[in-house]
C-alpha positions as CSV (number, residue, x, y, z in Angstrom):
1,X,-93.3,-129.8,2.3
2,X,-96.4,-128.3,0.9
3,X,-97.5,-124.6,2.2
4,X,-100.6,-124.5,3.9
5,X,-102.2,-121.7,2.5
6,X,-106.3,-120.7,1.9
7,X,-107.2,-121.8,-1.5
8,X,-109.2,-118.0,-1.6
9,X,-105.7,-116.5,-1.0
10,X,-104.1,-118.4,-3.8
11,X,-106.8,-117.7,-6.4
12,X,-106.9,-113.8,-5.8
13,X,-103.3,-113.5,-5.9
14,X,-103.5,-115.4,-9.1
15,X,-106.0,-112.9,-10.5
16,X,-104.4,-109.7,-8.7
17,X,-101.1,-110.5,-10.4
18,X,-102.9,-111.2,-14.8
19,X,-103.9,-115.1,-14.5
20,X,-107.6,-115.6,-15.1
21,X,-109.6,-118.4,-14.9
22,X,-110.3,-120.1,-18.1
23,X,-112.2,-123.3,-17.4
24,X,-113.6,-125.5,-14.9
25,X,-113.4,-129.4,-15.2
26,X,-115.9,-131.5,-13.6
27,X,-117.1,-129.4,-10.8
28,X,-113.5,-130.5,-9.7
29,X,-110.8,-128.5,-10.8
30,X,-109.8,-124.8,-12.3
31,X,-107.5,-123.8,-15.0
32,X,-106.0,-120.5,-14.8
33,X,-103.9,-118.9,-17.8
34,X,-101.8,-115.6,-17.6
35,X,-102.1,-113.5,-21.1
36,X,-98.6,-112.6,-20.0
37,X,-97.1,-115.5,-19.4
38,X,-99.1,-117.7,-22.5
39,X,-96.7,-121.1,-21.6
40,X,-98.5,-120.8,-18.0
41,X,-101.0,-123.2,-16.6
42,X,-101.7,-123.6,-13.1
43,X,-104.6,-126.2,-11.5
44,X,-106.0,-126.2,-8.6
45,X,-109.1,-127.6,-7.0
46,X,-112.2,-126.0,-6.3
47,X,-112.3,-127.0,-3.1
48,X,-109.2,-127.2,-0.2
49,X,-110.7,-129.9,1.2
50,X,-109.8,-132.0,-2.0
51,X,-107.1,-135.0,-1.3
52,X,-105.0,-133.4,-4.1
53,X,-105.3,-129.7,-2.7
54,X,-101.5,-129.9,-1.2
55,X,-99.9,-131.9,-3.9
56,X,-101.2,-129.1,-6.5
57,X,-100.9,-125.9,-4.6
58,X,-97.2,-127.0,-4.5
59,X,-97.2,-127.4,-8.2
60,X,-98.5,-123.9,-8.2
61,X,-96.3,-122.6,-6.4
62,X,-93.1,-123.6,-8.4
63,X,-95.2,-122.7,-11.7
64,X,-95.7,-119.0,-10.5
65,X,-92.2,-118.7,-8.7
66,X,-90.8,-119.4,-12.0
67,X,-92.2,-116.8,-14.1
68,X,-92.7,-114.2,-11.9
69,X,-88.8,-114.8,-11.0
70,X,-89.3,-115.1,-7.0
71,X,-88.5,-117.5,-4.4
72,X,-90.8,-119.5,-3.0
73,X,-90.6,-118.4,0.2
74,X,-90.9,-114.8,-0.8
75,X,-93.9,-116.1,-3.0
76,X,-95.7,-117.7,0.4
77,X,-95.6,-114.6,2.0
78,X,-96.9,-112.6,-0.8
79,X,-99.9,-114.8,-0.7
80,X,-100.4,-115.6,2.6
81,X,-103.0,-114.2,4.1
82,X,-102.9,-110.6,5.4
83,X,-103.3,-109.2,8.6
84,X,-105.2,-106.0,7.3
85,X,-108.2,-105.9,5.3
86,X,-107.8,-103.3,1.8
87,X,-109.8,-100.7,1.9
88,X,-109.8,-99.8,-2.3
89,X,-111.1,-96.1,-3.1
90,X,-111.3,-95.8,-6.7
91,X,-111.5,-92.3,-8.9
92,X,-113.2,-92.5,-11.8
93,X,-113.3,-90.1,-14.7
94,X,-111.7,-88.7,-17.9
95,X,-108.7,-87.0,-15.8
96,X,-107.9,-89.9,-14.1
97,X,-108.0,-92.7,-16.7
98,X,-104.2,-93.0,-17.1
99,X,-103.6,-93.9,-13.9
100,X,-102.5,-89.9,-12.6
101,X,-104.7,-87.6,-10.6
102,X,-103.9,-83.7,-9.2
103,X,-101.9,-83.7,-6.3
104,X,-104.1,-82.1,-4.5
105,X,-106.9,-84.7,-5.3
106,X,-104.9,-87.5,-4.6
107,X,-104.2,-85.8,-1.3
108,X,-107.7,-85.8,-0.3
109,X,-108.8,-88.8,-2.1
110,X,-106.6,-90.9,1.1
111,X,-106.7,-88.5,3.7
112,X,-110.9,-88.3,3.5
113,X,-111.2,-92.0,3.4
114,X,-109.2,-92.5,6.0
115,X,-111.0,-89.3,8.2
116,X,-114.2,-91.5,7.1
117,X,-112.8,-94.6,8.3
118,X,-111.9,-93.0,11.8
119,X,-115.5,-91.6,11.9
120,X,-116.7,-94.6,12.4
121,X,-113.9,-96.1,14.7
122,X,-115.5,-93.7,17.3
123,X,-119.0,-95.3,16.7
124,X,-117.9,-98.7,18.1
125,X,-119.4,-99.9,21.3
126,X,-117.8,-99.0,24.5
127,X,-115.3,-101.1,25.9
128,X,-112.2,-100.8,28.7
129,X,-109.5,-98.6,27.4
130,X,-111.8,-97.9,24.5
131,X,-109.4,-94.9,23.6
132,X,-106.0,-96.0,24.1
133,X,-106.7,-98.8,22.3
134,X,-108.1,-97.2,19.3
135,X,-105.6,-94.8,19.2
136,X,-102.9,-98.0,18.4
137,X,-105.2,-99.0,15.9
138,X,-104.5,-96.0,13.9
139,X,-101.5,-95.8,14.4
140,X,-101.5,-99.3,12.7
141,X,-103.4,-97.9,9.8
142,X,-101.1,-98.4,6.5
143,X,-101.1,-96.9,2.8
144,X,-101.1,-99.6,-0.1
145,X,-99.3,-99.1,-3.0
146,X,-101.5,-96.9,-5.6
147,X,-103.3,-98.8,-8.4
148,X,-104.4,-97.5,-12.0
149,X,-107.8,-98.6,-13.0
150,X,-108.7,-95.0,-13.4
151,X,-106.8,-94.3,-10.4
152,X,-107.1,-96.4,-6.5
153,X,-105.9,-95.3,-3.4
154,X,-105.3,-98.4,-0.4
155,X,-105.7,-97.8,3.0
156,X,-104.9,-101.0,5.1
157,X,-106.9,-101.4,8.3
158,X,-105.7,-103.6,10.4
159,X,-106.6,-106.8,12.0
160,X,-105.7,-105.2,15.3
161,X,-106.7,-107.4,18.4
162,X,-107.8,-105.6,22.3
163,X,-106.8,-109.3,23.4
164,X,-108.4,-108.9,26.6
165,X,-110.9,-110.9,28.2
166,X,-113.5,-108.8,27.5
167,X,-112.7,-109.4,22.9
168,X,-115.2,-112.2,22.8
169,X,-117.7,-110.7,24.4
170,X,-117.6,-107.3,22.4
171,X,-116.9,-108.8,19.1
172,X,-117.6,-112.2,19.1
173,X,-114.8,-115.3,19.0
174,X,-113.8,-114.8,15.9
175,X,-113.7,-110.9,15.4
176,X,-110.9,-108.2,16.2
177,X,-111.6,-104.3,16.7
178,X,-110.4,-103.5,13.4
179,X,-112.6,-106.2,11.5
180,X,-115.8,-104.7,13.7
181,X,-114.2,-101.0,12.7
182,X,-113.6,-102.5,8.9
183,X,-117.3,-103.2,8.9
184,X,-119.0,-100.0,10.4
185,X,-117.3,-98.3,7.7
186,X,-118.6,-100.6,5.0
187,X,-121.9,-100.7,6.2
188,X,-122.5,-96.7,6.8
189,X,-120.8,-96.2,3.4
190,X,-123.7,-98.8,1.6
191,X,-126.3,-97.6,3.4
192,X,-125.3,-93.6,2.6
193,X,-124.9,-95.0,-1.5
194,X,-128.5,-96.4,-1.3
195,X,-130.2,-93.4,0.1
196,X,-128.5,-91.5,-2.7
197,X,-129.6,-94.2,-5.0
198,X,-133.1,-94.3,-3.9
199,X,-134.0,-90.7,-2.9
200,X,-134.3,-87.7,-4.9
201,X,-135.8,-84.8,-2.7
202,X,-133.9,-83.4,0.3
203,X,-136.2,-83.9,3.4
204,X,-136.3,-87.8,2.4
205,X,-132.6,-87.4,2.2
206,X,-132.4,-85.6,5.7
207,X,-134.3,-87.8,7.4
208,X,-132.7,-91.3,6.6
209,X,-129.0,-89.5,6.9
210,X,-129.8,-88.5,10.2
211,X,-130.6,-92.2,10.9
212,X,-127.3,-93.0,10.1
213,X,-125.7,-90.7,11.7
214,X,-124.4,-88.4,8.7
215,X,-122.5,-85.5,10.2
216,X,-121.2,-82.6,8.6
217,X,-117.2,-83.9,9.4
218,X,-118.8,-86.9,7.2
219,X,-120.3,-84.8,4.8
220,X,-116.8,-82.9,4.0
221,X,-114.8,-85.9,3.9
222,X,-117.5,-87.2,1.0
223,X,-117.1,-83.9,-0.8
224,X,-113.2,-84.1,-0.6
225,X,-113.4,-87.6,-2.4
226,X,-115.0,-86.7,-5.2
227,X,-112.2,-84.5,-6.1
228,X,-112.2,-80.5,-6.2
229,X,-114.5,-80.0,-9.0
230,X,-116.7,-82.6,-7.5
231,X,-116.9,-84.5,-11.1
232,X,-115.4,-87.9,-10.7
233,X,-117.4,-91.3,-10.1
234,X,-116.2,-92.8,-6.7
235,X,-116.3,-96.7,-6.1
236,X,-115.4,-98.6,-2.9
237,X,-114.3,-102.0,-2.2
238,X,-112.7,-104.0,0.4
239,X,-110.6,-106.9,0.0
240,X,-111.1,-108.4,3.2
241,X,-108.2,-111.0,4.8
242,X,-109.0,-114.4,5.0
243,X,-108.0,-115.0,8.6
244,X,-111.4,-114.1,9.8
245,X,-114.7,-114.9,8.2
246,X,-116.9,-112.4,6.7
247,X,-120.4,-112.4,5.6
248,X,-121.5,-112.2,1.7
249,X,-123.4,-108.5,2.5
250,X,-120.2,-107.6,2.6
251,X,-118.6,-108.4,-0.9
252,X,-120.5,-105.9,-3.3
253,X,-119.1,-102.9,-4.7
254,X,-120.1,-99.6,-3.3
255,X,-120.6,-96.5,-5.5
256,X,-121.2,-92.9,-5.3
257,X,-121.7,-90.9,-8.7
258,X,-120.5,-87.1,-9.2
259,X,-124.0,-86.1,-9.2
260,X,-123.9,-87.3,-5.6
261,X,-122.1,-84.5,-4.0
262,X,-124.8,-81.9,-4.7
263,X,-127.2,-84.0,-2.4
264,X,-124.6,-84.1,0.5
265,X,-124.2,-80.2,-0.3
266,X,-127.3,-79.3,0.3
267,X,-127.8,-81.9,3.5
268,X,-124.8,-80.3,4.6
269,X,-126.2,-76.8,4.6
270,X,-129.7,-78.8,6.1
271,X,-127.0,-79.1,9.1
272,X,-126.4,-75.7,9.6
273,X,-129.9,-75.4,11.2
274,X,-130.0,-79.0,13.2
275,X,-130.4,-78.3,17.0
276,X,-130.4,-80.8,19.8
277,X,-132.8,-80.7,22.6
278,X,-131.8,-82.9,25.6
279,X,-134.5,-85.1,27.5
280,X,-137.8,-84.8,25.4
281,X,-140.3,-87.0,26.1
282,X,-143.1,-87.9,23.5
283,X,-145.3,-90.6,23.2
284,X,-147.2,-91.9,20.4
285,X,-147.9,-95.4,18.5
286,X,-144.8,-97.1,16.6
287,X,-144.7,-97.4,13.0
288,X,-142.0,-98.8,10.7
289,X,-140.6,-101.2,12.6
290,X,-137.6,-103.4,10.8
291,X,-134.7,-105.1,10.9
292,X,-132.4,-106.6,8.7
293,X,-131.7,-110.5,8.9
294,X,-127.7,-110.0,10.5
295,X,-128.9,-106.4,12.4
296,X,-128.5,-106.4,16.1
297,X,-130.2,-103.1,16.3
298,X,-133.7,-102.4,14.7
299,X,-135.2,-98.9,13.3
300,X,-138.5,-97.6,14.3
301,X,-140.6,-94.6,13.9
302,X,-142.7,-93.0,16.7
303,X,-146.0,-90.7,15.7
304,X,-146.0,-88.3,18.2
305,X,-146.8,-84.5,18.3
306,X,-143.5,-82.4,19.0
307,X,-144.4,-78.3,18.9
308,X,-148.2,-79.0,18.6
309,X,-146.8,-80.3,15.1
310,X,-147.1,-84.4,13.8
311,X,-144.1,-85.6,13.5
312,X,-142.5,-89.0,12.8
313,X,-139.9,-89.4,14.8
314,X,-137.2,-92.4,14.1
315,X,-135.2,-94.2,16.5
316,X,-132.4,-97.1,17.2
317,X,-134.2,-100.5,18.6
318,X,-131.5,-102.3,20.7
319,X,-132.1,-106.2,20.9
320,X,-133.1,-106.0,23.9
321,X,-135.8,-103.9,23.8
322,X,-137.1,-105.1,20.0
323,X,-139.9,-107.4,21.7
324,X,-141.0,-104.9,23.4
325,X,-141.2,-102.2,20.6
326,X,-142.7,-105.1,18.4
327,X,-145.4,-105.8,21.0
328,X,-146.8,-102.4,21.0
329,X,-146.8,-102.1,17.3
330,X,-148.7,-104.9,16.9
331,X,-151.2,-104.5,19.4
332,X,-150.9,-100.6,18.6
333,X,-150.0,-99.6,22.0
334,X,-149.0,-95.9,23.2
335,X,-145.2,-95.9,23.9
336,X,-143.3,-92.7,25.7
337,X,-139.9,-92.3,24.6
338,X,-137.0,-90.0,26.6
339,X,-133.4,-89.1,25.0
340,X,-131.9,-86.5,23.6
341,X,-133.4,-85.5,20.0
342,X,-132.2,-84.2,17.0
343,X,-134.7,-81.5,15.2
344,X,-134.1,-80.4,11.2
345,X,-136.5,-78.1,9.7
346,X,-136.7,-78.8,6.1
347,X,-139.0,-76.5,3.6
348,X,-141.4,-75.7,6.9
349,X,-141.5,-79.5,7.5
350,X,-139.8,-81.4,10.7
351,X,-137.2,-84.1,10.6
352,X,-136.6,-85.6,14.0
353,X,-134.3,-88.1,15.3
354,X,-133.6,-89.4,19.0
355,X,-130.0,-89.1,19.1
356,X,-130.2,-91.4,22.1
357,X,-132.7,-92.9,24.6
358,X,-132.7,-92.8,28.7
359,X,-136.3,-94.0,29.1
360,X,-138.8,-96.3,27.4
361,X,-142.5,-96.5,28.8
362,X,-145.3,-98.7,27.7
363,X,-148.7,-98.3,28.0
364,X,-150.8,-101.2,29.2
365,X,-154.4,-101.5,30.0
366,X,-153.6,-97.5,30.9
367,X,-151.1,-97.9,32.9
368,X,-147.1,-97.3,31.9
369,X,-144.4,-100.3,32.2
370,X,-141.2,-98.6,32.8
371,X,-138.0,-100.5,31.4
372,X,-135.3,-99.4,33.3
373,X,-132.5,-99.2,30.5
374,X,-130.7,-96.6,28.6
375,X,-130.2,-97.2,25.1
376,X,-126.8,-94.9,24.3
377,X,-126.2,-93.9,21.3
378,X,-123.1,-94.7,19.7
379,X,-121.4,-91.1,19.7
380,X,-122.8,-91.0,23.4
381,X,-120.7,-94.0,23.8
382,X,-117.5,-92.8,22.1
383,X,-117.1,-90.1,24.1
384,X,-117.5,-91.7,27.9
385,X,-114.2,-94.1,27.5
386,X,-113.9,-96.1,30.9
């Protein structure tokens, strides 16, 4: 009998383990060849839903078992598909290239992507048991075998389930809490790389990585990755499992260059002087409005005058309340904001974030709508476990 497994899972064992695609025929079928193995040819379909997909796979099977010298059981369950998604953390640089790093790097290059990846476990939504279940998805958390390539570390996250009644509704039908976990971490990690990427001076810097909620635990784990003397390339994968589905914006490469950790120094040190205030109100007209295509949550800034001082003054847009925000935009309406806000003073200018939102007030026709919601931020969140 044929094994049922996902054509993807076939095809990127067959490239993890020195086969390569050479051709394609007829928009039909690919021809993989192994450099190693020269006498090797394996075909399969481009598509599983092809009426020889079985017949073939099988055919590939007993072609790989045979020069790799494995059974094909063991074989099946080397391909099928895992129940972790790879985190890959690569070091790149002259020190590395041969596959070795410092102990003391290679240390620090797992342990701070792992510290990273349990920043943003805490981020997640609020849910029953939120803790105790979180604290089984760590200790789930594997270490992959090492890689050279200049030199890759592996954490595997796991697909780990709540399997409550409540999954569907927090993650949707097809999600666990580790693939939601899997993709804060990819997403805070891209968005950090493209501020770096895209901004040069340190108030622009400030300002967006206090969007994202940059913290100064983030900030050392970053610095620890790059290595002691802060000089190595860093780029970051994941190779997510095919037993749940995941979205293209997902797939690229992320990178952070050595030149890097001198921006998160000195938004580090921005830190030092950050202070909170709890339950300012300011009201103002909304500018900036967005939202990306997949985003539940929206980002808009509020003009407003904090200290007798303008200031633009960013904040999270729930789904709920985007028609809202986008109303008064439009029409240029006068919105008053509570929550608790964050305040950076960078080179006598002000960078200012609500942190988290109890109250939202629009102005119509002089008069205020109250909406009677609390928009919690997600560290707000982590910590009031029910």
């Amino acid at each position: 009998m044929s094994p049922k497994l996902p054509l993807n899972d076939v095809t990127k064992y067959l490239a993890g383990n020195g086969w390569h695609k050479s051709s394609e025929i007829r928009d039909t079928f690919q021809i993989w060849h192994s450099r190693e193995f020269p006498e090797s040819e394996v075909t399969l379909p481009l598509s599983e839903d092809h009426k020889r997909y079985d017949a073939l796979l099988l055919d590939t099977i007993e072609e790989l078992s045979a020069y790799l010298k494995v059974s094909h059981e063991a074989l099946i369950k080397q391909i099928s598909p895992q129940d972790f998604d790879a985190i890959m953390v690569r070091a790149i640089a002259y020190d590395v290239q041969n596959g070795a790093i410092p102990f003391d790097d290679g240390i620090k290059l797992l342990s701070s992507s792992y510290q990273l990846l349990k920043h943003c476990s805490r981020k997640i939504q609020k849910f029953k048991n939120k803790n105790k279940h979180l604290g089984s998805y760590y200790n789930h958390i594997g270490m992959g075998q090492t890689q050279i390539g200049s030199y890759v570390v592996a954490i595997h996250s796991p697909l780990y389930r709540v399997n409550s009644e409540e999954e569907p509704t927090l993650f949707g039908s097809n999600s666990s809490l580790g693939r939601m976990i899997n993709k804060l971490f990819y997403s805070k990690l891209a968005k950090v790389s493209s501020v770096f990427e895209r901004e040069s001076d340190i108030e622009s810097i400030t300002q967006k990585l206090l969007e994202l909620g940059v913290d100064k635990k983030d900030c050392d784990a970053l610095l620890d990755i790059f290595g002691l003397k802060t000089h190595r390339d860093i780029e970051i994968k994941v190779n997510w499992s095919s037993k749940e589905s995941i979205e293209e914006k997902y797939q690229s490469l992320i990178s952070f260059y050595s030149k890097d950790a001198q921006k998160i120094v000195e938004y580090r040190e921005v830190l030092k002087a950050k202070k909170t205030e709890k339950s300012i109100q300011l009201s103002g007209e909304v500018a900036d409005l967005h939202r990306g295509y997949d985003d539940d949550l929206g980002r808009a800034k509020l003009r407003a005058k904090y200290l007798n001082r303008e200031v633009s003054v960013s904040f999270i847009v729930s789904e709920d309340l985007y028609p809202v925000i986008a109303h008064a935009h439009v029409e240029k309406k006068i919105v008053t904001l509570t929550g608790d806000l964050e305040i950076i003073k960078v080179d006598n200018r002000l960078s200012a974030n609500f942190k988290s939102l109890s109250d939202c007030q629009l102005c119509e026709n002089l008069e205020f709508k109250e909406f009677d919601r609390v928009q919690e931020s997600p560290d707000k969140a982590s910590r009031s476990d029910s």
